[in-house]
N, C-alpha and C positions, 0 to 999 in steps of 0.2 A: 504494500500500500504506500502513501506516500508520509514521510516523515516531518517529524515539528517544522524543519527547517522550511520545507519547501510549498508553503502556502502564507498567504499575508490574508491575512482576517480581516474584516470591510464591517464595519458596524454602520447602520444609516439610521437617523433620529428623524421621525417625520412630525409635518407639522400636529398632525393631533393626540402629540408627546408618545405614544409607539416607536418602538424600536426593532431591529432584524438583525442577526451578525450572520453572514458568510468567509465562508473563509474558499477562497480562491489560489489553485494551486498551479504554479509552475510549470512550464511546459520548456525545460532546459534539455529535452532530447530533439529540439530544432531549433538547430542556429540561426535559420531566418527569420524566428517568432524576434520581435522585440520582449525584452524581460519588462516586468509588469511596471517597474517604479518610472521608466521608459514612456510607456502608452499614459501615462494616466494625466498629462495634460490634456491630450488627443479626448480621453476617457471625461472629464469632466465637462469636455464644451458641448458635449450630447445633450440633445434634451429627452431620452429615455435610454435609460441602462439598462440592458437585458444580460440577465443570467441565466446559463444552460446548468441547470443541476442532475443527474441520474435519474430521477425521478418527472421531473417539470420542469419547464420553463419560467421563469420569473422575469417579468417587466416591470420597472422602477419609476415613472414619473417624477422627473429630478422639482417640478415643481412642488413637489410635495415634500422636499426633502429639506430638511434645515440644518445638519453638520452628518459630515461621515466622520468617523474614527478609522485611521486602520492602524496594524499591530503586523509585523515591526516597522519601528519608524524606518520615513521613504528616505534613506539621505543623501540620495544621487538626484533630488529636488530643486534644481538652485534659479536661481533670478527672479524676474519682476515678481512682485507679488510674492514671493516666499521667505519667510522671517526664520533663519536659523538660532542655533544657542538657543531658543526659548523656553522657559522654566511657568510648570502650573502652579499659581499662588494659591487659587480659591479653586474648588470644583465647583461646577455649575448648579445651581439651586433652585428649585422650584418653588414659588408662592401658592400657597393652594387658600 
């Protein structure tokens, strides 16, 4: 099967506070694939994200979507718009 190493986990928070995590795995036996930390600017300016799981297909409505988490950090990430060194002071809180 495939091991810790070789998938990065995708957590997506949607607006009506619901949350989902996939974990998306590696395809490092074709060198023509781009590696994932690679596509994922390409991957963000979509306006629906579709995941093929074993099971089903999943389509994401990025409008619906208010922060992704993914694990492990991307840090082949760099320029506009990307803040390196950053450090969590508070976690996120909800008012109820």
């Amino acid at each position: 099967m495939y091991t810790e190493s070789s998938y990065t986990q995708f957590t997506f928070y949607y607006l009506n506070g619901q949350s989902e995590s996939f974990n998306v795995f590696e395809q490092s036996d074709d060198p023509t694939v781009p590696g994932l930390q690679m596509e994922m600017r390409r991957f963000l300016e979509k306006d629906w994200w579709i995941l093929n799981l074993p099971e089903q297909t999943v389509m994401i409505n990025v409008a619906n979507v208010v922060k992704v988490e993914v694990k492990p950090v991307m840090n082949q990430l760099h320029g506009e718009g990307i803040f390196n060194n950053v450090e969590r002071v508070t976690a996120l809180n909800r008012g109820r």
